[in-house]
C-alpha atoms as one frame of an Amber mdcrd trajectory, in Angstrom:
protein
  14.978   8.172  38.635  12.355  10.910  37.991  12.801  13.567  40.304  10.167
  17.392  40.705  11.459  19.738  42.473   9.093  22.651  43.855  11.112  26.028
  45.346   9.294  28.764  46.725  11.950  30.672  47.555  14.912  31.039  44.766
  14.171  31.721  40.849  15.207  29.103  38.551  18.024  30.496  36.991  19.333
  30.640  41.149  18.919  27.262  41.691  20.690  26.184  38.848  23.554  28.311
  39.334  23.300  26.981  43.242  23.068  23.804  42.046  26.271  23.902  39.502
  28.078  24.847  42.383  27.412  21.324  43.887  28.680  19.959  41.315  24.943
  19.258  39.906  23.789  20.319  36.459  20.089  20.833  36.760  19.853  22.140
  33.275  21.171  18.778  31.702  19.296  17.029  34.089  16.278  18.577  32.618
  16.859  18.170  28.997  17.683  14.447  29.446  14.181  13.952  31.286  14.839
  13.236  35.035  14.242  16.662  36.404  11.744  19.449  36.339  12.396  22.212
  38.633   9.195  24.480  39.099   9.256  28.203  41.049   6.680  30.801  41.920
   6.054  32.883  44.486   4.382  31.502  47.484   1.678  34.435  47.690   0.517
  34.268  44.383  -1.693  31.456  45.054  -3.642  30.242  48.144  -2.452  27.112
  49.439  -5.540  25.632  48.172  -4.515  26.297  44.446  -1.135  25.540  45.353
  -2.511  21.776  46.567  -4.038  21.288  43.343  -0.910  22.803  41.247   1.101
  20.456  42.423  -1.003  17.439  42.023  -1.827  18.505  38.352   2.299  18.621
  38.133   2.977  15.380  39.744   0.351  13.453  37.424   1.789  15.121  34.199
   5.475  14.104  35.106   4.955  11.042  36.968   8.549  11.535  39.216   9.972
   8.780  41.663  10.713  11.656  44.015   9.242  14.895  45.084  11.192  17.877
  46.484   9.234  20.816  48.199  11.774  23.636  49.059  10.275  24.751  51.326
   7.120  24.470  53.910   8.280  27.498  55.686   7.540  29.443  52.749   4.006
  28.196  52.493   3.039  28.423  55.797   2.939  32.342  55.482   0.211  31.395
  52.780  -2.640  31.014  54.963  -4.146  29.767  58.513  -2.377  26.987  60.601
  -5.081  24.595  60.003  -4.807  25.745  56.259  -1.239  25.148  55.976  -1.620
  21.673  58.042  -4.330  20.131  55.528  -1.909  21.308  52.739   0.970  18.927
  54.189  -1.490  15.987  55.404  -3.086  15.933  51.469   0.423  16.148  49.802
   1.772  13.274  51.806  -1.373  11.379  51.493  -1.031  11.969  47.090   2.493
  10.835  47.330   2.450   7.822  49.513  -0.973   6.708  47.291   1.006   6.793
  44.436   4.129   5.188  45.861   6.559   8.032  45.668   9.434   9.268  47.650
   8.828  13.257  49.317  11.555  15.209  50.627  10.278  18.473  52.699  12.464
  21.265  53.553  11.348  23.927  56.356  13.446  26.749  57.907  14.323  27.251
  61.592  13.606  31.007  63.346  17.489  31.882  63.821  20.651  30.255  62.578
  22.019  28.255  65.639  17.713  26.589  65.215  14.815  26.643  67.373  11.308
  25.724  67.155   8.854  26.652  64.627   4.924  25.856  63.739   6.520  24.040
  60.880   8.014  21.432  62.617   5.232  20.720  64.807   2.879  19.731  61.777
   5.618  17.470  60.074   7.099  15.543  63.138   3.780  13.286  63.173   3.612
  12.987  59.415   6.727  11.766  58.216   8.582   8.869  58.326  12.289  10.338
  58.827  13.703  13.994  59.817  16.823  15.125  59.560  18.359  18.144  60.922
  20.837  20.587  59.468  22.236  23.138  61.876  25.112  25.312  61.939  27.422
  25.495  65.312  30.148  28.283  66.014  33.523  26.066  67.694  36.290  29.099
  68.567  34.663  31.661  66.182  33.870  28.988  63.313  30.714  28.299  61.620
  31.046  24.287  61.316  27.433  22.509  59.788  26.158  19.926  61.306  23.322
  16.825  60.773  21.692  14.337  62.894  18.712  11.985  62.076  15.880  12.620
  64.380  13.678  10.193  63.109  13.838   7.338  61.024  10.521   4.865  61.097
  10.767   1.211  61.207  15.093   1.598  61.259  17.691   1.571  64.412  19.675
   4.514  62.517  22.588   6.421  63.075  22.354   8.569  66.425  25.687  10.708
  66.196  25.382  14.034  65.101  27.980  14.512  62.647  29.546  17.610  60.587
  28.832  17.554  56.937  30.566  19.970  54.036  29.824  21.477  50.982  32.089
  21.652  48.128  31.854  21.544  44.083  32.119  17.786  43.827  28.721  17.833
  46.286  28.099  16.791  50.079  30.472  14.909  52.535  29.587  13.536  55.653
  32.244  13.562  58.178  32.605  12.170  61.955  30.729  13.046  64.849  30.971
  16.102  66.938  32.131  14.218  70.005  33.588  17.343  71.513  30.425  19.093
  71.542  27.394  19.294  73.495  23.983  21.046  73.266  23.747  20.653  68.871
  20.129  19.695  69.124  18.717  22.222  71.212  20.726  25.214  69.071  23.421
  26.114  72.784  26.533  24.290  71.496  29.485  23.866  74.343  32.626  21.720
  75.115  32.433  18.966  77.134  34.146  18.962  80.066  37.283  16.881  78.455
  38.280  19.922  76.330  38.256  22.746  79.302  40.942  20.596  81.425  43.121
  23.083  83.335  46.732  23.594  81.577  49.804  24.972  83.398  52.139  27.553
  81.806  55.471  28.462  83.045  56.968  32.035  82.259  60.680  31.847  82.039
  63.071  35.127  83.015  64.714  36.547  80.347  68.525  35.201  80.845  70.986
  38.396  81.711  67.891  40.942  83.627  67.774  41.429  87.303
């Protein structure tokens, strides 16, 4: 499949090298036809121009899928209402033409929280999923959950997911912790079960 990618917020020559350590080699990607990968700088044009950039991009390559890394980045562009016409005439181009969108947006701090971003996208897509980080005993673990899926009785576990040079794993759920979703992460009361220690006397002491 045909797949654009839009970034905002890395150069090209980052994403790639990103990207390659994923285990994903944009550049051949590109020469053999199934990518483009297009950057600017959000500021450079109003989101206006930026509407109709990406349209004029979309009908040149014709992709299956569209990748916009990411809203947050565009929604310093210009006004709320602005930025929430941008996202309602994107989705509307894509889903006209039958084609598969996949928004990125940024939460305030690192453990999440909300953001005008989210509000504008929660009504107009058809699934959301969240990646969050959570600290377990001085550990930064990642985790994803799918807050939405339309139309499907998916998966409701949030589960811990890794990142290595062969690409993305999903493993099991975080069943030991509580709180992932609203960005305050704690034990359940299974792992803070009282534990008795005995202190033996050293053998030849008074």
């Amino acid at each position: 499949e045909r797949c654009l990618l839009f970034a905002f917020e890395e150069s090209k020559d980052q994403l790639c090298r990103n990207a390659a350590a994923w285990g994903m080699d944009f550049d051949r990607m590109e020469r053999e036809g199934s990518l483009r990968v297009v950057t600017f700088y959000p500021h450079a044009r109003s989101l206006e121009e930026h509407l109709v950039f990406t349209k004029t991009q979309i009908d040149e390559f014709r992709p299956n899928r569209v990748a916009v890394d990411s809203l947050t980045a565009l929604e310093r562009v210009g006004p709320t209402r602005g930025f929430r016409e941008f996202i309602i005439n994107l989705t509307a181009t894509l889903k006209q033409k039958e084609m598969c969108g996949l928004f990125t947006a940024t939460t305030p701090g690192l453990s999440g929280g909300p953001s005008v971003t989210e509000a504008h996208i929660s009504t107009l897509t058809d699934s959301i999923l969240m990646l969050r980080y959570v600290e377990t005993f001085g550990v930064l673990r990642r985790a994803l959950a799918i807050l939405k899926m339309r139309g499907s009785a998916h998966e409701r576990n949030v589960r811990e997911y890794s990142i290595d040079g062969e690409g993305l794993h999903i493993h099991g759920p975080f069943s030991e912790v509580t709180g992932i979703l609203w960005g305050s992460p704690a034990y359940s009361d299974s792992w803070w079960e009282p534990k008795e220690y005995h202190l033996e006397r050293p053998q030849g002491r008074d």
